[in-house]
Structure formats: C-alpha cells, structure tokens
N, C-alpha and C positions, 0 to 999 in steps of 0.2 A: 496931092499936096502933103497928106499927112507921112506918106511914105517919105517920101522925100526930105521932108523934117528929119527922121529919123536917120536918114543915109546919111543927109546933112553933117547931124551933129558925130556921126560914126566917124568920116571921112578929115573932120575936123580935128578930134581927139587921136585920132592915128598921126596924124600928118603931125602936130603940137609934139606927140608922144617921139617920134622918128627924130624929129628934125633937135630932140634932148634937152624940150622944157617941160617943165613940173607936169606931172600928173594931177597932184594934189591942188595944185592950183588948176587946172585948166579941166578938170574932170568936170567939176560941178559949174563951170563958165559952160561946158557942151550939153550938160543935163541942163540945165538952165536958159539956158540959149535955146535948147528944142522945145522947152514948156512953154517958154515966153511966144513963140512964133506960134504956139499949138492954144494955149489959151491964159493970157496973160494974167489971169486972177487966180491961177494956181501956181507962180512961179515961190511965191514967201509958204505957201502950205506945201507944197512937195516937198520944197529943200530942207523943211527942217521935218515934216511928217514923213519925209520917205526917204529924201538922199543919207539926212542925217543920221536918222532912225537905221537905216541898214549899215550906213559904215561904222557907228559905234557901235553897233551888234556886232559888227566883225571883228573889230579892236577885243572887244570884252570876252569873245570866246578864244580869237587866234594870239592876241597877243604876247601873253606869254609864251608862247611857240615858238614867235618870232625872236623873242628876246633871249629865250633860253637856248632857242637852237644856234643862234649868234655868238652868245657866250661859251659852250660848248665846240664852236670851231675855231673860236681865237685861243682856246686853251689847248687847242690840238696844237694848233699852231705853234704858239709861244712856248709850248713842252718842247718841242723837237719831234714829237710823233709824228707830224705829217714829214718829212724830212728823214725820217729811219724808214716808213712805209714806202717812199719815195725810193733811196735807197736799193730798197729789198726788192722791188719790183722789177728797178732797172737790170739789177743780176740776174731776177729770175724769168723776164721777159727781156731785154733788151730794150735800148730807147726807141725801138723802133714801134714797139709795142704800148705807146702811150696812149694814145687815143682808145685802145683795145683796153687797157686798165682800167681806163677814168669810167668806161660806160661799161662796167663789170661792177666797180665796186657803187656805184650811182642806184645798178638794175638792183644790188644785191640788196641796199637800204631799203631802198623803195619796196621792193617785193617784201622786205622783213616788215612793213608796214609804217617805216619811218618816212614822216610826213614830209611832201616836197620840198616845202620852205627848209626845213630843217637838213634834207640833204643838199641844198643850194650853200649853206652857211659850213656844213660839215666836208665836205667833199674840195670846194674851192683850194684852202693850202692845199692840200694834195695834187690837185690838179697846178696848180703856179708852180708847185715845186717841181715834179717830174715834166712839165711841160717845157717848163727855164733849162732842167739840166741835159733836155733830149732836143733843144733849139728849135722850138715848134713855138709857131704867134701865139699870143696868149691870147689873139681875139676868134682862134679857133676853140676855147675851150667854153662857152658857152652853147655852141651848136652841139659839142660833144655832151656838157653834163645835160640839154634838152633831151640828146638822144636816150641815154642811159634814168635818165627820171621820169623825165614828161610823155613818153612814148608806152613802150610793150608792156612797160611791167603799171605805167599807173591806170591800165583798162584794159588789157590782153590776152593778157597771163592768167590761166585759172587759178581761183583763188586769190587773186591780189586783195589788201583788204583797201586798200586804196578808194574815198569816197565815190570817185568813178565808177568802180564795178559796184559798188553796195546799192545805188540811189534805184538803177531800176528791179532789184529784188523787190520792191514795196509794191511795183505800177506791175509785174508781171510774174508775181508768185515764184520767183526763183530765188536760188542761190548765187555765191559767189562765183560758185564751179561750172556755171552755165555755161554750154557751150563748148567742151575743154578741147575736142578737135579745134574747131575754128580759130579760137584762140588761141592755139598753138603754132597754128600757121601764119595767121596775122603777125605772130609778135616775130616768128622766125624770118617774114617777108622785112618788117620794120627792120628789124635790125643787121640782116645782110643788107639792102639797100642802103641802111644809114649807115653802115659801115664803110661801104664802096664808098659814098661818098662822102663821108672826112677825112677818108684816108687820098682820092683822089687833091683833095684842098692841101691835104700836107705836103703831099707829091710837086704840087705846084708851087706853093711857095718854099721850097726848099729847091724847087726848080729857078726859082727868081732870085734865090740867096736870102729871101727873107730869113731873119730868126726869130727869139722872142719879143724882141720890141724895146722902144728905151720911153724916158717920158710917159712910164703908164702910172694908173693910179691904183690906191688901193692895195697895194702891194704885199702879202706878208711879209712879216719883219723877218730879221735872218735869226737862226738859232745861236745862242751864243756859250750854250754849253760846253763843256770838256768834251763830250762822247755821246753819240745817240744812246737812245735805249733800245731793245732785242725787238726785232718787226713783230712778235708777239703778243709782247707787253704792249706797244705801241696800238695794235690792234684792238686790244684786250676791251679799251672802252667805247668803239666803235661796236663789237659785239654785243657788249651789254648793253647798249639802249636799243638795237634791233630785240636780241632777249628779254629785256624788261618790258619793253611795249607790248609781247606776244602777251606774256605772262599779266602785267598789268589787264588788259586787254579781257582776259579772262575771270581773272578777280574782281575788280570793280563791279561787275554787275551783281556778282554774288555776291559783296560786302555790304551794297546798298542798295540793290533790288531796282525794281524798273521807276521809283520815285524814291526821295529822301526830303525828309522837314526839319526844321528848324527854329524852334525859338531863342531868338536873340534877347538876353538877358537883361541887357541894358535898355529892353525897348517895352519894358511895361504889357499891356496887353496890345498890344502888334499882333498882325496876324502871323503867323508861324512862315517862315519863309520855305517855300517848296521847289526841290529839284528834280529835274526829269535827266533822271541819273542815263535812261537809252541814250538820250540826244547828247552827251556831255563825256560819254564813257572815255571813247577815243580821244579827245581831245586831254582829259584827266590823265591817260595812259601813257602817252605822251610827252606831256609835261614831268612826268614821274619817271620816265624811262629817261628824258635829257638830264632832269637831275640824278640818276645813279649814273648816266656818264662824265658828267661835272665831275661830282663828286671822285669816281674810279680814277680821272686826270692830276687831278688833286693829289689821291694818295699814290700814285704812280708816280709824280714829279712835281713833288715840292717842291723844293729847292727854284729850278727854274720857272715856275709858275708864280711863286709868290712875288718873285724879282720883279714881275710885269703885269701881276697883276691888277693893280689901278689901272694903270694907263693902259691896258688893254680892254679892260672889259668896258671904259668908257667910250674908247671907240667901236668894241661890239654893242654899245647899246645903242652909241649913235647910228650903227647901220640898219637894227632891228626897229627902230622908229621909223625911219625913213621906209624901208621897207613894207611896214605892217601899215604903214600912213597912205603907201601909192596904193597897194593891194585893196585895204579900206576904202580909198576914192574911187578905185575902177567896179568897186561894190554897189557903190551906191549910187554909180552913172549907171550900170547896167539896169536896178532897181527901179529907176526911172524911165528910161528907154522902153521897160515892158510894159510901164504904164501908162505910155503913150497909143492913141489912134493910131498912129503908124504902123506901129507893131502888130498890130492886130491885120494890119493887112498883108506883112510879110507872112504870119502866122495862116492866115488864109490861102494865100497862093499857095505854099510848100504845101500844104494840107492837098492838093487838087493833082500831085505825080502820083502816077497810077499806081506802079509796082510798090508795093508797103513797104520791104525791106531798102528800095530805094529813096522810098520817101520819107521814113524812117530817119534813114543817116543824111540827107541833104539837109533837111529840118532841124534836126540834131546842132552839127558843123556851124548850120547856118545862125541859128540861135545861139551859139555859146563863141559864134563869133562874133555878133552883136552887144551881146551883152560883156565879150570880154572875160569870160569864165567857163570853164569845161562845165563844173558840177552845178551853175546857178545856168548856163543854156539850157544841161538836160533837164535840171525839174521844171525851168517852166515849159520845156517842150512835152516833158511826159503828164505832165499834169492837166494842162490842156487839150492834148490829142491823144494821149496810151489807149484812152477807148475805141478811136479810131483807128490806132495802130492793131491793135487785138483781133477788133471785129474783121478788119482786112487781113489781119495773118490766120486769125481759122479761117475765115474762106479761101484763104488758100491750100491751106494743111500747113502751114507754120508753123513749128514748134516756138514755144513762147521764149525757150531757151538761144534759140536763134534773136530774138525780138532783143533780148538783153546784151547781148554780144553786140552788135551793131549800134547800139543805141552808145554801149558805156565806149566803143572804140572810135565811135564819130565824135565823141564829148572834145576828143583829145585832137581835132582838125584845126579847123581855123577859128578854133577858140586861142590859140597862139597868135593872133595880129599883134601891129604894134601897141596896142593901148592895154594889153591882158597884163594882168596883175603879177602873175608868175614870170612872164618876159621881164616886164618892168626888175624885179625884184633881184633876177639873175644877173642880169646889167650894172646891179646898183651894188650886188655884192662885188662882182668880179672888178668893178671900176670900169667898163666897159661903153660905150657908145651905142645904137640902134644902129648909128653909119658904120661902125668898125664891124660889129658881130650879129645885126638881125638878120640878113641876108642867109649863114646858115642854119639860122633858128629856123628860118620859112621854110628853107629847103628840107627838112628833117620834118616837118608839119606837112607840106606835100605829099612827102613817102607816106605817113602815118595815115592821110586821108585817102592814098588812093588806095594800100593795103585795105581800108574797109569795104572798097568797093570791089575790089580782087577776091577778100574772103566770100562777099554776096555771089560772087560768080562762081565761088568753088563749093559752095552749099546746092547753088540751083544747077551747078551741072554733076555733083556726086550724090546729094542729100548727106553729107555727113555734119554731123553735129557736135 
C-alpha cells in the first residue's frame, strides 16, 4: 500500500503537470495527499519541516540564477544580439542547419559550465529567431535545447563541471574525468541519435507544411534598431559568462577558502555568521559570471537596451519567478516522497538486480524520476546504496571510474517526466505546452537512457574505460 501511495501521488503530479495546471499549486496538494494517506499526523509537520524547508532552500541558493540568467537573455534579446547571431548562422550554416546550431551553442554553455536554467533563458531568442526565419515549429525547439543542455554534455562529457558529473566524485573517490572513453561514446551515441531524430520531426512537419506557428506566446519582441551589431560583438557576452564562470570558479575558493565568517555589525554580540564557501562556490561563480554578461550587454548596446529596459527586465523577472517557484515546488514534492515508506520499498526492490552496473543505472533513472530531479535522485540513490554499489563493483573487478559514469548518465533518464523541474521551466520560458512540445522532450530522454545502457554493454564487452 505504501508503494502505491507513492506511485499514486507521482502519476497524479504528472498527469496535473501534462494536462498545464500549476506546479506550484498542485506539487505540495501530491506531497501532501501521499502523507495524509501514509499517516495523517504528519501532514502540517512535513509540509512546513520539509516541503517548506527544502523549497526555500532552493529559492535562497538558486534564485538569483534564475533571475539573473532571465535578465541576461531578455537583454540579449532586446540588444539585437540574438538576431545578428541568428543572422550569421543562417549564412554560415544555412536554414537548414537550425536544429544543428541551437544544440551546438546549448552543448557549448553547458560544457563551459553555464548552469541549465541560465542556458534555458539565454539560448531561447536565438533559438525563436533562427527557428522563425528558417520556418520550423517553435514547439520543436524545446526538444532540441533538451538535447544540446540536458543530455551529453550535463553528465557525459568528461569533465563537464555540470552538478551531475560532480555528486558521485564524493560516494566514489573520483574525478570529473572519470571514465573519458565511455563518456565519449555515450555522448556521441546521444547526440547522433538526437539528432536523427529532430531532424526526422522537421522533415515531417515541413512535409505537412507546418511552419512556425501563429497564436504563440512568449514571443521575443522584434529588434527595432537601425542595424545589427557584428556576430562577434554580439557573441562577445555570451563568452564572457562561459569565461567568467571558469575563472570565477577558480578564485572563489582561493579568495575565501573552504569556510568564511561574518560578524554583522548591526547585530551586537550575534554569533558571527559562517559560510561554507565549497557548497556555495558554483553557485557564487555563476551569479558573478551572469553579471559581467549583463553588464558586457549594457556596454555593447546602450542605446537599444536602455529604450526597453523597464519593460523588459520586468517581464524577465516575471518569468524567473515563475520559473524558480515550479523548480522550487517539484524540490520539495520530491523531498517528501523520499520521506515516505513507500520509497523505501522502491529503494529496496532496485537494490535486489543482480548486475551492479545494471542496478546501478535503473536505481539511478528510477529515483531521479520519482523525485523529479537528476542531481536530488542521485544523492539520495548514492547515499543510500553507493556501499552496495562499491562492494558489488570490486567483486566484480569494476573500476570505481566506471561506477561514476553510469551513475551521473542515468541521473539524466527519466529524471525528465512531466513533473521535473527543468521540463517545467523550459515550457514556461519558451511559452510552450507539455501537449505541444513534451512528447520530444521524452523522446531525447529515451535516447539518453538507453545510451547508458549501450555504454554498460560496450564496457563488459571491450573493458574500456
């Protein structure tokens, strides 16, 4: 029964989530709804000790992320930059080469370390514009920037700094670079597979005469300048927050060390307030890397940025709310969901498939589809069972390097349902539906999960690592 409670409330917030009512309303009605069924005198202490408690912890670390990386793509936008890089593209690939662009320049952030949300916010005009001027649906461009973000390079790709590949270096003494064959392969299967097929979707609906679409929403505004700026320039601030995040990235720790304290002045003898500068660095680097791209947009185009700026950055904050508010709710349904008896019996079963590296990534998939997050399935799948994962992979001769590859590429399965926070937030940028555009979110989430199970095969039939 307990199980069931918990499938219960998953199948609920999916279906709520699909059919394009609130998240934020209906998350904590399925967390809540599964407590009440499971033991009714924890429904008022979960929700505010634990749904609460984790989705403002999400707010207070992510939101400026959300806010900043919002602001930073409507200034792309309302510059004219996405529209000159638009532009340049179409010359120097052709329209036929869109979908090929969008998940080039998607992989490129991403791999530079630029956080998903922020390339959801940043990427978008580029992808409306070159999509508008090369007659392709716009509700193919969320499957596509899934592919180019959410796939090869956010757990694949060696070395990504992506929280994905970082979490299991803790549970199995490795690095980033773990794995770099496998991973190389995985991400080359991902990505020709995903490419076959958005390009097969464009095939068709350009076979049907679809175009871009009318009646959409969301829509960047037109540029109403004299003349683009040189695809260079336009560029120029898109580099720098990939560059700055690197750099940031590496200073930060060194500036304030693995803690930093604080006495606030105003606060008498208060205890000294203390940061744990590790757990924070990224997120600091980040925030600091979107503002020198702010800022580079600013001093690249004045003129037409100041014209719109109010009215712009008000509707980018309203989308960064909205955004960091469903993200935040599917935080704090999952946080719950693990809390439950139920869980523990999905947690049990997957524990009992033989083959480790198989059990491994179902467990994985399986947990971070439950709970609706890649990086919040794996910790609590590696936290719970990495010992059993370990003790099964030396007795097999498994390289622990292996263990982390599989572990950070299942993260990225069906941790994409409809109720995941990063779907949600894709949808909500782009102005998009679950009816119009989830269908090839899923299909790009298939490729992704069955590549993990492809790499397992080409391990145990070469040993390459």
């Amino acid at each position: 029964m307990d199980f069931v409670i918990v499938l219960g409330a998953l199948c609920f917030l999916m279906f709520v989530a699909y059919r394009g009512y609130s998240v934020i309303l209906f998350a904590p009605i399925a967390a809540m709804g599964a407590v009440l069924l499971t033991d009714p005198n924890l429904v008022a202490p979960m929700f505010t000790g634990l749904f609460m408690d984790r989705m403002v912890g999400f707010l207070k670390l992510y939101f400026p992320v959300f806010l900043l990386g919002a602001v930073f793509g409507k200034l792309i936008e309302i510059s004219g930059f996405s529209k000159s890089i638009v532009a340049a593209t179409i010359r120097l690939f052709g329209p036929q080469r869109a979908l090929l662009s969008i998940v080039t320049v998607c992989a490129l952030l991403t791999y530079g370390g630029v956080s998903l949300f922020v390339v959801v916010f940043a990427v978008y005009p580029f992808a409306a514009e070159l999509f508008r001027q090369s007659n392709i649906p716009k509700r193919l461009i969320p499957g596509t920037i899934a592919l180019g973000a959410f796939t090869f390079t956010m757990m694949a790709l060696p070395g990504t700094p992506q929280i994905q590949n970082i979490i299991p270096t803790a549970f199995f003494g490795t690095n980033a670079w773990a794995a770099p064959i496998l991973g190389i392969i995985g991400s080359i299967l991902i990505f020709f597979f995903g490419m076959l097929y958005l390009e097969w979707r464009r095939k068709c609906a350009a076979r049907d005469g679809e175009g871009y679409g009318t009646e959409l929403h969301n829509e960047p505004e037109p540029f109403e300048g004299d003349r683009f700026a040189h695809p260079l320039v336009a560029l120029l601030p898109l580099v720098l927050v990939g560059v700055s995040n690197k750099v940031f990235t590496v200073l930060i720790p060194r500036l304030y060390g693995t803690t930093h304290s604080f006495q606030p002045s105003a606060m008498g003898e208060a205890a000294p307030i203390v940061q744990e500068v590790s757990r924070v660095a990224a997120i600091w680097a980040v925030q600091g890397a979107l503002l020198v791209g702010i800022l580079a947009v600013l001093a690249l185009a004045w003129q037409p940025v100041t014209r719109k700026f109010a009215e712009g950055t008000k509707t980018a904050i309203g989308g960064a709310l909205l955004a960091s508010m469903n993200t935040a709710s599917e935080y704090g349904f999952g946080a719950v969901i693990a809390a439950l008896p139920g869980f523990l019996v999905v947690a049990n079963a997957l524990n009992s498939i033989p083959d480790p590296l198989v059990n491994e990534a179902i467990t994985v998939t399986a947990l971070a589809g439950i709970t609706g997050s890649a990086s919040g399935g794996m910790s609590i799948a590696l936290a719970a069972m990495a010992d059993n994962f370990i003790a099964n992979a030396e007795a097999a001769g498994i390289p622990m390097e292996v263990l982390h590859k599989v572990a950070a590429m299942a993260s990225g399965g069906l941790d994409t349902l409809p109720h995941n926070g990063a779907v949600i937030t894709l949808l909500a940028v782009t102005g998009l539906t679950h009816r119009q555009s989830y269908g090839d979110i899923f299909a790009i989430t298939l490729i992704s999960t069955a590549a993990v199970f492809a790499v397992i095969g080409v391990y145990y039939a070469t040993g390459l690592v």
